[in-house]
LUMLUMLUM-173930 format. One record per residue (C-alpha): y, x, z. Coordinates in steps of 0.05 Angstrom, whole numbers, plus 5000, padded with zeros to 4 digits. Layout:
<pts>
YXZ;...
</pts>
This chain:
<pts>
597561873918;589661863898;587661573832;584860853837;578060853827;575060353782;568560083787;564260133716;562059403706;554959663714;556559923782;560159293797;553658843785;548659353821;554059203879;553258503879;545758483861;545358923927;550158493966;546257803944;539358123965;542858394035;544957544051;537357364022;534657804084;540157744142;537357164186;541656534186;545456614260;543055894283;535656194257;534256464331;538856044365;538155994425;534456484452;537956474528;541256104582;546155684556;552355354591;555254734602;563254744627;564754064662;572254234666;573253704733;570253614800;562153524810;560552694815;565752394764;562652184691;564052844647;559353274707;554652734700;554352674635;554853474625;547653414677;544952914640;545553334565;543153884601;536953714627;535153474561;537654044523;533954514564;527554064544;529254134474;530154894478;526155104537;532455514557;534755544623;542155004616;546755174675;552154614687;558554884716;564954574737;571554934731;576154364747;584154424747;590054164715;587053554671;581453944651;585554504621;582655054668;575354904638;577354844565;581555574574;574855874600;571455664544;576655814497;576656524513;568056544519;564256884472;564056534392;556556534398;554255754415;551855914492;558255594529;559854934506;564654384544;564953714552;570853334551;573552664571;578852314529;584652594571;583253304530;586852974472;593252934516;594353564534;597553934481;603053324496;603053494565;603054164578;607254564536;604255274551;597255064549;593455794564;589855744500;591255434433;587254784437;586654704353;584655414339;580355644400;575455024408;570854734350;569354034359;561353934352;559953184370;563452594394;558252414451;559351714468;564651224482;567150654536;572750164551;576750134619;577949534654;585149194672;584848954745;589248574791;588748434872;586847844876;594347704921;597547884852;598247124832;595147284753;588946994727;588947264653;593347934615;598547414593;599947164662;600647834680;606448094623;609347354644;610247544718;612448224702;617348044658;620347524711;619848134752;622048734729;621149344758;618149004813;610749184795;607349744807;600850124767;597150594803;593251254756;589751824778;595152274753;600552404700;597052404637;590252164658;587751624617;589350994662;596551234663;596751214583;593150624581;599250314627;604450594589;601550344526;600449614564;607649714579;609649894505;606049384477;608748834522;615449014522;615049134600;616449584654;610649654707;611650244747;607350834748;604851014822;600451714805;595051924858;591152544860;584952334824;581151554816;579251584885;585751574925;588451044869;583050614881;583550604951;590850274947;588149824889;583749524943;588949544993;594149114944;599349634960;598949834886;595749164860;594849384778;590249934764;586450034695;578550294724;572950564686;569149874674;561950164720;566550214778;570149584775;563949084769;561949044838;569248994867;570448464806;563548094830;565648164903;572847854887;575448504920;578248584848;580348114792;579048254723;583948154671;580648394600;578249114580;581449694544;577049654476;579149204412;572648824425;568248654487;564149064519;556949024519;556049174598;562248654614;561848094547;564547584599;570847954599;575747914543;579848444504;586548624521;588048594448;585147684451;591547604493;595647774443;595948554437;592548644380;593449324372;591749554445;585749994431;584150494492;577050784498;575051274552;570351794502;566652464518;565852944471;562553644461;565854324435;564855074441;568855774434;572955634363;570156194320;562856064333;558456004263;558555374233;550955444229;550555434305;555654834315;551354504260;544154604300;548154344361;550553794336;544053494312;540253744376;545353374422;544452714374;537152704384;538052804458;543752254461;538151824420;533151864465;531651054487;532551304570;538551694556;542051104520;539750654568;542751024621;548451154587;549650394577;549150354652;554350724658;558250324611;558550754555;555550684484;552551234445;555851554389;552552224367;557752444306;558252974257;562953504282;567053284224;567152524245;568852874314;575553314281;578352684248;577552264312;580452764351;586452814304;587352024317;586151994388;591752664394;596852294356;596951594384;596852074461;601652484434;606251804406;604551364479;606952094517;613252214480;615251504483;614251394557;616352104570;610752264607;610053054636;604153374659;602353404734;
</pts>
């Protein structure tokens, strides 16, 4: 076996002086960053909120860094296809993804997810934030939530909730409504918002919980009747509507969120520089008042604000999935 060689204390500080002055010159990796295209992963179909959202960021971004910002959607299995592409993309800050609040139910829902969702992405900003809306047909003789848990409870198993899928957000949102009641609506899943909201209209499935921009003009119309939104408090775009949680629910809290996260061993430097570009753009008085068209408020967080929201949001999924023993579609 060769001696161990020892390093003379001398030698040892001439190493370190040499090792400090090599750090003092090497460029911080966010220095030049970014200095080419960048992309945005919209992991559903083109037209929904996350691709317009992903558009909207874009634009701005590519403003910001006068860098070409390609938008591309990779849609597929809750948004799992589009986070896996990303997962495996280079650790370098160019491909990011934007998620809705349905990526904190998947690691709940699908078992052999083709990346590992807590190692492989690093959260950079919780974007912004928006309640859903309960709604009736107005044949389904309710006024108000607790008419609602009344009839269904003189009815049971008689009602039925319509979601655009297993594990999408309305469908956790009724089995948390259902939890909190102490009810049983049934679950009616469609293939995506559209096809449920077409039997919404219809009354053939007469409950539906609907992103809150897409249920005022059917609410307004009387095509739709509203019975109180998803958030703790009122919404700003809907404050004639009240909470689930005034009827009596108090702990009902369901928020439809976007956030923003890239490959999971990119420099903290670059997720840093990210983070506080994206905050300026999400600042920016027409993007928030577009935004709050849309029904959503800006929140621009810290990527650690984003990690500990996350870890919330996976839990109570991961709590409202096991208990209703929900599986992915």
């Amino acid at each position: 076996m060769a001696p161990i060689q020892y390093m003379s204390q001398r030698n040892a500080l001439a190493a370190l002086a040499l090792t400090a002055t090599a750090f003092a010159v090497m460029p911080s990796a966010a220095q030049n960053y970014p200095n080419g295209p960048l992309r945005i992963v919209s992991p559903y179909p083109p037209g929904g909120g996350t691709d317009i959202l992903s558009r909207t960021i874009g634009q701005k971004l590519n403003e910001r860094f006068n860098q070409p910002v390609v938008v591309e959607n990779r849609a597929g299995a809750n948004g799992t296809v589009g986070a896996a592409y990303v997962a495996k993309s280079a650790p370098d800050g160019y491909t990011m993804l934007i998620v809705p609040a349905g990526y904190a139910a998947n690691p709940a829902l699908y078992k052999n997810l083709p990346y590992d969702q807590a190692r492989e992405l690093a959260p950079v900003s919780h974007l912004a934030s928006g309640p859903l809306v309960l709604v009736a047909h107005p044949s389904l003789p309710v006024k108000n939530v607790k008419d609602l848990i009344a009839l269904a409870k003189a009815r049971p198993d008689a009602l039925n909730v319509g979601s655009a899928g297993n594990g999408s957000l309305p469908h956790l949102c009724a089995e948390l409504f259902n939890a909190s009641a102490g009810i049983k609506i049934v679950h009616i899943p469609f293939k995506g918002s559209g096809a449920a909201v077409i039997d919404v209209l219809s009354g053939q499935v007469p409950i539906y919980f609907m992103n809150v921009l897409q249920s005022l003009p059917l609410i307004k119309t009387g095509k739709l009747r509203a019975l109180g939104v998803t958030s703790p408090q009122r919404s700003a775009i809907a404050p004639d509507l009240p909470s689930i949680a005034e009827a009596g629910l108090r702990e009902f809290d369901m928020t439809n969120w976007y956030g923003l996260l890239v490959q999971g061993g990119t420099p903290r430097e670059i997720i840093v520089k990210l983070q506080q570009e994206v905050t300026r753009v999400l600042n920016l008085p027409e993007l928030k008042e577009r935004l709050a068209g849309e029904g959503m408020t800006v929140v621009g967080s810290t990527s650690e604000q984003f990690i500990e929201f996350l870890a919330r949001e996976t839990a109570k999924y991961n709590r409202i999935i096991q208990t209703a023993g929900i599986k992915g579609s």
